[in-house]
C-alpha positions in Angstrom: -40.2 37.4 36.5 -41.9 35.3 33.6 -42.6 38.1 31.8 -38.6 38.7 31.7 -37.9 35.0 30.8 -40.3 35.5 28.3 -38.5 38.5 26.6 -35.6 36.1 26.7 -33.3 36.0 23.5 -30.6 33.8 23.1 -27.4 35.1 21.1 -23.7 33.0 20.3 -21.0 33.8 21.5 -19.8 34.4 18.3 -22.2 37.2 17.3 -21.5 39.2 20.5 -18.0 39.2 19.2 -18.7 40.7 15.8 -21.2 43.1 17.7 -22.2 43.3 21.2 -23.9 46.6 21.4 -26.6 45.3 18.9 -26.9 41.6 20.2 -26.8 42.7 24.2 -30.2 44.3 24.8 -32.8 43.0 27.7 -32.5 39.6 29.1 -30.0 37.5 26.5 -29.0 33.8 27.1 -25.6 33.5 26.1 -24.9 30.1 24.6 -21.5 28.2 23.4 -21.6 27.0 19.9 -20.6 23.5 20.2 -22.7 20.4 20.8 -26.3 21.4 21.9 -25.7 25.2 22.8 -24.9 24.6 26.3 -25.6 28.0 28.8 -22.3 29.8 29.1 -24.1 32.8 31.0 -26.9 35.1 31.0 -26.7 39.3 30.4 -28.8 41.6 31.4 -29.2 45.1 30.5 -30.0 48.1 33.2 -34.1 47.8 32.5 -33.9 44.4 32.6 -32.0 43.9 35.5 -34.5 47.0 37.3 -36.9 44.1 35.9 -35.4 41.7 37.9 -35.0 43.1 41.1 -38.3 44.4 41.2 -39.7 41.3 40.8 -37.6 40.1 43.7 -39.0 42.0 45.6 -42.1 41.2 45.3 -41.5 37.3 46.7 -40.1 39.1 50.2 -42.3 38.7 53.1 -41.0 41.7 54.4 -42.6 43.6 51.0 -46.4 42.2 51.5 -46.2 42.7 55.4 -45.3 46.5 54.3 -48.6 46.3 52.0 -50.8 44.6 54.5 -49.9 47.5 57.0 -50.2 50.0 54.4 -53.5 48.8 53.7 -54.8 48.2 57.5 -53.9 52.1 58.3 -55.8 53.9 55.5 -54.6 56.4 53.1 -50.7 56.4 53.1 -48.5 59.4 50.8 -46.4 58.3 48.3 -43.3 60.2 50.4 -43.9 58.2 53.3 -43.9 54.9 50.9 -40.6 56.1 49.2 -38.8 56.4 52.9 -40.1 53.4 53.7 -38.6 51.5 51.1 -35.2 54.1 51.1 -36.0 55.5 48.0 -36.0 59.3 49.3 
């Protein structure tokens, strides 16, 4: 997750008006304009959002019992990872 926080950019509200396809890419902070640029939300684009969950998942316990067993039992195929996690 710090590596999406640090691709953070930080756009007005005013320039996303004038053009939002250029200013919403990644992880953007959107910010008012008025006294100290107070946090009006956050956007996040499909990658980064991927980004997001991903990381996520990696703070489960649920996820690291799946690699402690996975480890523990030997070699493991990727298809039976993938079904594990509902991927397949």
């Amino acid at each position: 997750m710090s590596n999406l926080i640090l691709k953070e950019k930080i756009a007005k509200l005013s320039d996303i008006k004038s053009n939002p396809a250029k200013i919403l890419r990644g992880f953007v902070r959107v910010v008012a304009e008025k006294r100290g640029f107070p946090t009006k939300g956050f956007f996040f684009d499909k990658n980064a959002f991927e980004d997001l969950l991903e990381n996520l998942e990696y703070l489960t316990p649920e996820f690291w019992n799946e690699i402690k067993i996975s480890r523990k039992s030997g070699k493991v195929s990727s298809k039976t990872i993938e079904k594990r996690f509902g991927l397949i």
